[in-house]
N, C-alpha and C positions, 0 to 999 in steps of 0.2 A: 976798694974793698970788694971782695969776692961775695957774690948772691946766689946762692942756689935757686935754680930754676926746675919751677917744677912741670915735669913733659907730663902730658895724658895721650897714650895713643891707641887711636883706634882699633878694638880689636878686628872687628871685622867689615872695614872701608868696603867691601863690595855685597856688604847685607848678603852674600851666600849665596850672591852670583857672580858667574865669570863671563866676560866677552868672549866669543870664540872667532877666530878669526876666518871662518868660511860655517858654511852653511851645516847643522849637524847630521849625521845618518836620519833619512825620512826616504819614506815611502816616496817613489817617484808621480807623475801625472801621466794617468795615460796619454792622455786627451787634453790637449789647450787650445782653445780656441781664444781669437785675438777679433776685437768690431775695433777701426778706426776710421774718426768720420773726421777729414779734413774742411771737407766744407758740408752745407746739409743737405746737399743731393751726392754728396760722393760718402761711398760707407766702405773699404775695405777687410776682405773676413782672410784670415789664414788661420790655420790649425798644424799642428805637428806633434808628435809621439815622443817621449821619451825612453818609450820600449820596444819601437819596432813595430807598433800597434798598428798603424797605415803603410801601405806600401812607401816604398822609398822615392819624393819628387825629383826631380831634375835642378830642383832650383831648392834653397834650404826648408824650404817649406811649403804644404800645400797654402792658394790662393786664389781668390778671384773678385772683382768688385761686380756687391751687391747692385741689382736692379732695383729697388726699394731706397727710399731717401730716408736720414735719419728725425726728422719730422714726423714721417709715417710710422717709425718704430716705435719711435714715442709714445703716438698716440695709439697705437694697436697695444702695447705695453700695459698704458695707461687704463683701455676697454678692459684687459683680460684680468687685471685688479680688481678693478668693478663688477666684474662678470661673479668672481671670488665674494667679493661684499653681499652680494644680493644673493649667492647658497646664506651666509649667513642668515640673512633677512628672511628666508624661506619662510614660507606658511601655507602648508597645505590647506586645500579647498574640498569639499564632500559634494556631493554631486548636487547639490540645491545652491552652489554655491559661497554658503558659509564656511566661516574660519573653521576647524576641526582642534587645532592647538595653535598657541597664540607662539610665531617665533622659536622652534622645538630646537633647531642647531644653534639656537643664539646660548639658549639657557640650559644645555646639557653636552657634557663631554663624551660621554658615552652614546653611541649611536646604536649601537645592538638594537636596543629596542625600537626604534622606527621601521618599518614597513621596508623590507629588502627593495620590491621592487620598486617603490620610493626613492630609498636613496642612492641604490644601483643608477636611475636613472637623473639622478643629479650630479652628481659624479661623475657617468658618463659625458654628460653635457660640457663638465669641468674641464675632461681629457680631451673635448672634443676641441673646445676654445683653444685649448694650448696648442694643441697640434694646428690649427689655424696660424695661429703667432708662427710656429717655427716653419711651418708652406711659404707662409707669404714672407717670412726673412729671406729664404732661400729659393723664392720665386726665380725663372728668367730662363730661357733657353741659351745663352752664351755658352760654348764648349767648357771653355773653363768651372762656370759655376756648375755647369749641369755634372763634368767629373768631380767636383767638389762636394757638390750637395750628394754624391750616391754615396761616396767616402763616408761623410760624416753621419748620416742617417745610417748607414751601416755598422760602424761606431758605436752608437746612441742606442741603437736595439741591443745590444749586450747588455750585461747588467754586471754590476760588482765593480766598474772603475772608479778611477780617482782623477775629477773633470775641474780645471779651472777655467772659469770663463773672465776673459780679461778683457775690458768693454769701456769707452769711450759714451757710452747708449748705458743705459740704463732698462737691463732686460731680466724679468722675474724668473730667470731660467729654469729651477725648481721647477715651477709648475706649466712648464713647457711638456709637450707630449711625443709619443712617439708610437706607433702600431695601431694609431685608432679604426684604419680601414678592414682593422681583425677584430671589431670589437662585435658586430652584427652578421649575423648571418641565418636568414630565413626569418628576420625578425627579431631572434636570440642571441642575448649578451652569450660572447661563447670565449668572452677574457673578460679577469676583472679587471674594472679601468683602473682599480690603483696601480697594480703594475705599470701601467703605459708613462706616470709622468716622470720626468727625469728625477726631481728629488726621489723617488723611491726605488728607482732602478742602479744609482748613481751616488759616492760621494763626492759633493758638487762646494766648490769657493766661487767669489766670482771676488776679481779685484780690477781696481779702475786706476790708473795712472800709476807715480812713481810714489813708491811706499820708502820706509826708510828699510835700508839693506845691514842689518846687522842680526844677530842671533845668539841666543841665553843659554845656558844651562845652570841648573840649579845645583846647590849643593847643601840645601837644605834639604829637613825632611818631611818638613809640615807649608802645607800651602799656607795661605793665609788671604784674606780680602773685607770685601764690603756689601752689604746690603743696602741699597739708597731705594727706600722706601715711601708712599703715600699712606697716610696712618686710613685713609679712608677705607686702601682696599683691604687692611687688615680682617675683615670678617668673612671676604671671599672663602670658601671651601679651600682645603689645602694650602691659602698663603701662608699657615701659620705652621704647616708640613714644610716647606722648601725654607721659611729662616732657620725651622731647628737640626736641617738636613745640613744647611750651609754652616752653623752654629757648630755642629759637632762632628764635622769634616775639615773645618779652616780652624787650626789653632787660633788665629785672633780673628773675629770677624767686629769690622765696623760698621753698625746700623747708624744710619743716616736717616733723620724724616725731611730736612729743610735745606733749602740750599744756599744758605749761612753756614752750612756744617761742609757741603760737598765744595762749594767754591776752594774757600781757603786752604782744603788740603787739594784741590787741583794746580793750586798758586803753588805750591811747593816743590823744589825741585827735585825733590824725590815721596815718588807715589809709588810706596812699594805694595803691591796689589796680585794676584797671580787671580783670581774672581773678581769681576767687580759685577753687581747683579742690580738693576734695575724693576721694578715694579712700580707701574705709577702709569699716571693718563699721558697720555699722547695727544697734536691736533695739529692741525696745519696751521700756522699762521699768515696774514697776506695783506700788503697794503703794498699799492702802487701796478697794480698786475704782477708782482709777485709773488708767490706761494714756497713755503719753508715749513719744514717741521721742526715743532720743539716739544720738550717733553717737561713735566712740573711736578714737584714731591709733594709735600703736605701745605706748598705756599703756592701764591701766584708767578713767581718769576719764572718768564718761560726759557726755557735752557736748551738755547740753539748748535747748531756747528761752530758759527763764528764766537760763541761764547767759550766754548770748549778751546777754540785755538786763541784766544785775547788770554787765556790763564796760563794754559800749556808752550804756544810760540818759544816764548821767552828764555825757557828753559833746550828747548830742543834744540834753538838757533845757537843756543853759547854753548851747547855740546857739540854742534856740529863746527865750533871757529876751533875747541879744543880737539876736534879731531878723537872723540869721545863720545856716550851718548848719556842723554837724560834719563834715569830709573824709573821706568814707565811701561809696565808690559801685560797689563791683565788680558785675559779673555772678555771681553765686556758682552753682558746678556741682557739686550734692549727687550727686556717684560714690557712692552707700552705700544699702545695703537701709531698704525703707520709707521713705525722706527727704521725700516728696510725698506720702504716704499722707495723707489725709482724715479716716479713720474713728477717732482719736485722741480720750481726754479728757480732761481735768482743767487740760494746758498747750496755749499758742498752741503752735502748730509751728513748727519750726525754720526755713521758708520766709518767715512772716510776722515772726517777730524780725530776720532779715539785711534785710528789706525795711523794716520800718517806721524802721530807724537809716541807712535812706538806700541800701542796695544797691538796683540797676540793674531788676535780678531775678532769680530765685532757679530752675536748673531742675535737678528731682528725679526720683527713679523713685516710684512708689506701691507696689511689689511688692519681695519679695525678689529682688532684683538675680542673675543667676547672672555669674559674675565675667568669665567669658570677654566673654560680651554683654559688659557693663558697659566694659571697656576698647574696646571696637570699638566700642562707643558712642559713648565719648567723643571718640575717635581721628576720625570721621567728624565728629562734631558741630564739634569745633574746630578742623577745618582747613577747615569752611564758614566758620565764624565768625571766624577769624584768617588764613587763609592767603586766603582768599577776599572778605574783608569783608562779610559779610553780617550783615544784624540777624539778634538772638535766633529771630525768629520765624520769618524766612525758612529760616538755618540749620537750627531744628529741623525744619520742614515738610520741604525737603529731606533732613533726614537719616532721617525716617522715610519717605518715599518710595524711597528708597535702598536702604533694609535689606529693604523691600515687593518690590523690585522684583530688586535682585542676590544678597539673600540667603533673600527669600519666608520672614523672620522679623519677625512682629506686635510683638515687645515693645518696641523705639522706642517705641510707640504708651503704653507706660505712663510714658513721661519725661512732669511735666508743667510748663508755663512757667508761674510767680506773677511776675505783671508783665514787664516787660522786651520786649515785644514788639519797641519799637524798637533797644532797647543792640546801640550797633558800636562798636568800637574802630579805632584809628587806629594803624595798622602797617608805614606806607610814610612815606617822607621826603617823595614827591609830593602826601600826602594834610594835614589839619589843618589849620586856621584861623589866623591871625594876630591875635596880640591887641590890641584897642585903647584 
C-alpha cells in the first residue's frame, strides 16, 4: 500500500548566509608585523606591506631576531598594564599633602573638567611607558635589527594605517607609543601625547596563531545578537542607553542575565549571532601558580576560555571532518575588566576561544575596566559600528579619537581588537547582498 510522505523543507538552510570560497573585497594591511618565540630567549620579528608601504627586502620579508627574550616581554607587558591601572587609581594631592578628590579618573568619563596640566601630564607619563615597551622590544645594535627597527618606527609615525600585529607574546600594542622624544622642549609639552600612542594614530588587530580560515557574507538585512548581561550593573549610567541602542539596531536581540541561559545556546550547533555584547565583572582566577581570566553574569559561575571551547569544540570539529563550518560568527564585545589582558597563564584567553570557533573578532579592555567608562565605551563604540556601519576597526579608531579629543580620556586606548578589523554588519533594508 502506497503512503504519502510528507517532506518539510527548509526554506532557508544557510540562515542568510553564504560561504565564500576565498577571502571577500577588504581593505588591505599596511603593516604586519609577525613576534615568534621558539624558545624563551629566542623572539623572531618580520614585518611586510601589502602596499608597497616599506622598501622592497631581498628576502620575502623584512626580519631580524630580537635581543630581548620573550620572558622580558612578558613582563615589561605586564608593567605597562599596571602602569595603566594606577592613571585609573589616580588621586591628586594639594600641597599639604591631602587627597583634593577621592579617585576622579575612576569615577568620571569626562575628563574636560580636570586641571589640563594635570592630566596632560599623566598621559604624557602613559605615552612615555609605552614608548619604553616598544625601545626595549626593539633594543640591540645587530645590522639587521638596527635596519629593521628605522623601517618600522618609520612606519609607525604615520598615521591613518591598517596595522596587524600577529604575536606569539602577548603585547598591548594599542597603547604602545611612538614620537615621545618630541613631546618636551624647554620644558613644554609641545605634542599632545594622545597623538603618539598607536591605538590613536593607527587601525590596529592583533592576532595570535591559527584562526579558522573561511569567510561570510550576509544576505540578510537586519543584524541580529545578544546582550549577556549582569543585572547588578544595570544602574550604571548609560548601560540602560547601549541595551536600547542594541534593542533597536538588532532585529532580534537576546538578553541574557545567567549562564543557564548563555551555556545551552553555546552547546548549539548553530549560534547565529552577528553582536554578541558582554557587560558584566571580570577577575583573574588562579590556583596552582596559575592565573586565568573569567568573566560572570548575574550568577557565580566563572566563564573561562576552556569553558567557551568544552561547548563550542564539538561543533567546530564535526564541521571541520565535513569539510564545512559551524554557524558561529559574532563580533563579540568583552564589556568586563581584564577581558583583553595578555599577561595571563596557564589558559588561552577568552579573546582567542570566541575567535578560533569562528567569531568575527573579539574587542576587550586589558585593564580594570572602571564602569562609568565602560558603558560610554560601548555606547560610542556601537553606534560607529551599528548606527553608522562602520568596520570594527574603523569604529574603534574613531571611538578612541572621540574619547581623545571630546572627553581628553586615554583609556579607549586600552580596548584591544583580536581580529575583526574588517566585521560590519548589515543594518539597513538598502544595504545586503542577494543570494545566488
Amino acid at each position: 500500500m502506497e503512503h504519502q510522505i510528507d517532506l518539510t523543507v527548509e526554506q532557508d538552510p544557510s540562515r542568510s548566509y553564504r560561504l565564500l570560497p576565498e577571502a571577500p573585497a577588504c581593505g588591505p594591511r599596511e603593516l604586519t608585523v609577525t613576534l615568534r618565540s621558539s624558545a624563551r630567549d629566542v623572539v623572531e620579528i618580520a614585518m611586510w606591506s601589502e602596499t608597497g608601504l616599506l622598501p622592497q627586502p631581498r628576502a620575502a620579508s623584512h626580519h631580524a631576531r630580537l635581543t630581548i627574550g620573550a620572558d622580558q616581554i612578558a613582563s615589561l607587558s605586564a608593567r605597562l598594564i599596571s602602569r595603566w591601572q594606577r592613571f585609573v587609581q589616580f588621586e591628586p594631592v594639594s600641597g599639604s599633602n591631602r587627597l583634593r578628590e577621592k579617585k576622579p579618573y575612576l569615577h568620571n568619563a569626562n575628563l574636560t573638567v580636570r586641571p589640563q596640566s594635570e592630566l596632560l601630564a599623566q598621559v604624557s607619563e602613559l605615552a612615555r611607558e609605552g614608548a619604553y615597551l616598544l625601545g626595549e622590544l626593539l633594543a640591540g645594535e645587530e645590522r639587521a635589527l638596527v635596519r629593521f627597527r628605522g623601517h618600522l618606527l618609520n612606519v609607525l609615525e604615520s598615521e591613518d594605517l591598517r596595522i596587524r600585529f600577529d604575536s606569539d607574546l602577548g603585547v598591548p600594542w594599542p597603547m604602545l607609543a611612538v614620537g615621545c622624544e618630541r613631546l618636551l622642549e624647554g620644558g613644554r609639552l609641545t605634542v599632545d601625547p594622545f597623538r603618539l600612542f598607536l591605538g590613536h594614530r593607527h587601525q590596529v588587530e592583533s592576532t595570535s596563531g591559527t584562526y579558522p580560515d573561511y569567510w561570510w557574507v550576509s544576505d540578510r538585512h537586519h543584524a541580529v545578537g545578544s546582550a549577556n548581561l549582569d543585572k547588578d550593573l544595570k544602574n550604571v549610567p548609560l548601560a540602560d542607553d547601549v541595551l536600547k541602542l542594541l534593542n533597536s539596531r538588532l532585529k532580534d536581540l537576546n538578553v541574557r542575565h545567567f549562564s543557564d541561559k548563555l551555556l545551552p545556546d553555546l552547546a548549539q550547533p548553530v549560534l547565529d549571532e552577528d553582536v554578541m555584547y558582554f557587560f558584566c565583572h571580570g577577575s583573574y582566577e588562579e590556583h596552582g601558580g596559575r592565573t586565568w581570566h573569567a568573566l560572570r553574569l548575574s550568577d557565580e559561575l566563572p566563564i573561562d576560555a576552556p569553558l567557551v571551547d568544552g561547548y563550542r569544540k564539538p561543533h567546530t570539529d564535526a564541521a571541520a571532518r565535513r569539510n564545512s563550518v559551524a554557524l558561529f560568527h559574532p563580533l563579540v564585545v568583552l564589556n568586563t575588566c581584564f577581558a583583553g589582558a595578555p599577561a595571563t597563564t596557564g589558559f588561552t584567553g577568552l579573546s582567542a576561544a570566541f575567535v578560533r570557533h569562528g567569531a568575527l573578532g573579539v574587542l576587550a579592555p586589558q585593564i580594570a575596566m572602571p564602569q562609568v567608562f565602560g558603558a560610554e565605551f560601548a555606547l560610542r563604540f556601537l553606534t560607529c559600528y551599528l548606527d553608522e556601519g562602520l568596520t570594527a576597526g574603523h569604529a574603534l579608531l574613531e571611538t578612541v579619537r572621540w574619547f581623545a579629543t571630546t572627553y581628553r580620556n586615554p583609556l579607549a586606548l586600552t580596548y584591544g581588537l583580536v581580529c575583526g578589523l574588517d566585521s560590519r554588519v548589515v543594518t539597513s533594508p538598502q544595504e545586503g547582498t542577494t543570494g545566488s
